[in-house]
N, C-alpha and C positions, 0 to 999 in steps of 0.2 A: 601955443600948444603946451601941454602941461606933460614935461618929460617927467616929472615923480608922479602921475599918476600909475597904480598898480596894475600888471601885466594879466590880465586876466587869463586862466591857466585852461589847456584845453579839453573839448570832451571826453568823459571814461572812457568811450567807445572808442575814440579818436586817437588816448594814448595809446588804449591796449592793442589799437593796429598798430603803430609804431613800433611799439615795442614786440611784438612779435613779428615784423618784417627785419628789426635789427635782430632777432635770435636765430632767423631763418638765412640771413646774408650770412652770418658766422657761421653758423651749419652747415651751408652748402661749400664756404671756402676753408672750414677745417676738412670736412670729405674730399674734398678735391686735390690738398696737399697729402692727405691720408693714398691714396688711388693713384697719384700720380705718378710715384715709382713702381705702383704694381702694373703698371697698365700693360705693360708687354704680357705678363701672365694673366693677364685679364682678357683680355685679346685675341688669344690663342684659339681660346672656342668660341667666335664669336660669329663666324661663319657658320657653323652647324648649325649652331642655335638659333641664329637668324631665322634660318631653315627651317626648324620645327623636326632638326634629328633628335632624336633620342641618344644615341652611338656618339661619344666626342662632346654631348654637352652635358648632356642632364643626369649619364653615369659617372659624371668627372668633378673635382676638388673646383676645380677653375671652373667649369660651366655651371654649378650651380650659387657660386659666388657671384656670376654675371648675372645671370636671370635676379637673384636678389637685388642687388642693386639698380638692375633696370625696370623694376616694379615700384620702385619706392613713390616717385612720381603717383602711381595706379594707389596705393595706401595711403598717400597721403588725400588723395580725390577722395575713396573712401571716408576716411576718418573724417572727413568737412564736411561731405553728405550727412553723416550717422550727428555730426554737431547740427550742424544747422535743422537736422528734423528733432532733433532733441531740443533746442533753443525755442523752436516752434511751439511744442509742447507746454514748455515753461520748465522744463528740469533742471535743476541745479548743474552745475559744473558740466555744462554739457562738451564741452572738449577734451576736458580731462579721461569723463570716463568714454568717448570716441577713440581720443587716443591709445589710452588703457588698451582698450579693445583689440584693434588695429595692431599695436606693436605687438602684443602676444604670439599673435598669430603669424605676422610679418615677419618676427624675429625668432620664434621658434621652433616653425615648420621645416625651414631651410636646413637648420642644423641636425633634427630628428631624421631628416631624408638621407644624410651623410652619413649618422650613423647607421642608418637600418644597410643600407650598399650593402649588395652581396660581395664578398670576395671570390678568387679563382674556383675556392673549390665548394661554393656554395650548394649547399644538397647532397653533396658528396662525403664531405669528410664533416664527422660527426659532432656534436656541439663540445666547446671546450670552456670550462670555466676556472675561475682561480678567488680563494677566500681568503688566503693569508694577507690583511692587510700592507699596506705600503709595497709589497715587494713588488707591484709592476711599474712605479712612480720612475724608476729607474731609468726603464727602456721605454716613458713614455718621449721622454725629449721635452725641451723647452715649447716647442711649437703645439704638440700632441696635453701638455696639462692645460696649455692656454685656450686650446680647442673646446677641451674638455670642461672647461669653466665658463663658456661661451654656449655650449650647449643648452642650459635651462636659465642663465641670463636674462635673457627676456622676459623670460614667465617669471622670474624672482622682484622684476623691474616693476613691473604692469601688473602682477596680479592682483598685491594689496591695493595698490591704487584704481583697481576694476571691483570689488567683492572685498566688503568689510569682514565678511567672515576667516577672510586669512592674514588682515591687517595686523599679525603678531610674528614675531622672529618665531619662536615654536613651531608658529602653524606652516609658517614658509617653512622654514626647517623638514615638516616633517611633507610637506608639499613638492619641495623638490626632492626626495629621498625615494617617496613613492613613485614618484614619475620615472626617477633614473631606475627603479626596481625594475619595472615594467619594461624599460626600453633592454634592460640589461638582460632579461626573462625572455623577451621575445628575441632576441637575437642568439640565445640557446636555443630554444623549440625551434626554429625556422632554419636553423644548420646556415649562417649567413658567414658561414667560414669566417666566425670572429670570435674574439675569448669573450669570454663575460666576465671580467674582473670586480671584484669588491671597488678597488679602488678608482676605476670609473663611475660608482656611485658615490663615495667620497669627494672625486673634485667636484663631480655634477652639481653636488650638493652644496658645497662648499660655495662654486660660484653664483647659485640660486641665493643662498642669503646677502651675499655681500651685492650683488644687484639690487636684492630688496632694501639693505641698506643704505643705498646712497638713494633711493628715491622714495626714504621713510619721509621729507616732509610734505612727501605732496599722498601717503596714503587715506584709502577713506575708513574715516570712523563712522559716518551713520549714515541713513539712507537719506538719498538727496528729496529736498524740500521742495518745492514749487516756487521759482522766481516771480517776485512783482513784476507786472508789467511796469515798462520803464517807459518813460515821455521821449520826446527826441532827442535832450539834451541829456542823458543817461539818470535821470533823478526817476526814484520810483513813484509810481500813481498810488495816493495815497487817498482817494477821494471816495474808495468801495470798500477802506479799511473798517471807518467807524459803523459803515451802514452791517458790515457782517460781525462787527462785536457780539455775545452773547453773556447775558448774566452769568456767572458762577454760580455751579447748584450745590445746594447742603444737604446735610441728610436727609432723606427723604422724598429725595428727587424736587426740594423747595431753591428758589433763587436763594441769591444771596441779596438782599435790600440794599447793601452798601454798595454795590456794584451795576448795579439793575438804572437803564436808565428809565428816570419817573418822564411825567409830563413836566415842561416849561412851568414856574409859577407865573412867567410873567405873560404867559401866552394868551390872546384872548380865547375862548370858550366860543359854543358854537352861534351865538347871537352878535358875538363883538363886542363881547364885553370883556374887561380884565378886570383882576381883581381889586386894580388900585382904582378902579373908576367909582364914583360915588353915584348911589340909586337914587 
């Protein structure tokens, strides 16, 4: 047996499951250490919600923290559905922009629901806002800025990487600004017995680019291309490549001769003859 012969390394396909069943072990055991002191307040409404109350889970800090987390499972089914009909297809990156998709909405629904909560005196007592920058950073508390940065996260995360049209810090910039307007707008007009602060659109803001940020090397710059069909062993079929080449045209709507393929010279003609044969 020949111990130096070389290891032959294994299929594309075959790493890239590995390697995302290792990124997924690590994901589920950092949540896990992440949850695991919260679990008593996690817990608490976990009875109602079972239940399908509305009262105790779904108007509460803690029950809709639960429900999130107990969907993820449901999004990630999702997001593999929307891959594998896209991989079907031939579309490029077809996980990326499933995932893209998926966490937007997975991770930014949850927190838009927290803020829109009515308070005690919702309908009641009249909308209240405040513009003087910074001054409510104060009384927001360490828990209330980091909320508050966590609210359009997601969308700052997933969006350049779903829609090349906002793959720029600007455009995120002016992308989460717009959204926290709106959310801060509607929570005036609907009297939801909350301030509309300036400075709720500043961290919103703030925590939408630094999202975008850390997930700038996987945004998309152009539109996805059509994947080759790949053989079993992850190599592309290249066998329909040359048959779909096409001359380069010149002015005129004329090929290009240099590129254009001619006939064979050495090919026989239609009697069986070739050129080099002597009459």
């Amino acid at each position: 047996m020949n111990h130096n012969a070389p290891v032959s390394a294994p299929p594309p396909r075959r790493a890239r499951g590995i390697v995302l069943a290792g990124l997924a072990a690590l994901a589920v055991l950092g949540l896990g250490s992440v949850l695991f002191p919260l679990r008593r307040m996690l817990m608490m409404p976990a009875s109602r919600c079972m239940a399908f109350q509305w009262h105790g889970c779904y108007d509460t800090f803690n029950g809709v923290v639960l429900m999130t987390l107990v969907t993820v499972p449901l999004a990630v089914l999702v997001a593999w559905a929307l891959a594998r009909r896209r991989r079907a297809a031939g579309v490029a990156s077809a996980w990326r922009l499933s995932l893209a998709e998926v966490g937007m909405v997975h991770g930014t629904v949850p927190f838009l629901w927290l803020t829109m909560m009515p308070g005690a005196g919702a309908g009641v007592v009249p909308g209240r806002f405040s513009l003087v920058p910074l001054r409510d950073l104060a009384t927001m508390g360490v828990l209330g800025i980091v909320g508050n940065l966590l609210v359009l996260a997601s969308l700052g995360f997933f969006a350049p990487m779903r829609f090349a049209a906002v793959a720029s810090v600007p455009r995120v910039l002016a992308l989460g600004a717009g959204c926290s307007v709106l959310v801060e707008t509607a929570q005036y007009v609907l009297r939801l017995d909350r301030v509309s602060s300036v400075d709720d659109v500043l961290v919103n803001t703030a925590g939408c680019v630094l999202a975008a940020l850390a997930s700038r090397r996987w945004w998309r710059r152009t539109m996805p291309e059509a994947e080759p069909v790949r053989l079993r062993d992850g190599r592309p079929d290249l066998r329909n490549v040359a048959a779909e080449a096409e001359p380069v045209p010149l002015r005129g709507d004329r090929p290009d001769p240099r590129t254009a393929v001619g006939p064979d010279p050495g090919a026989a003609d239609g009697l069986g003859r070739r050129p080099t044969d002597t009459t």
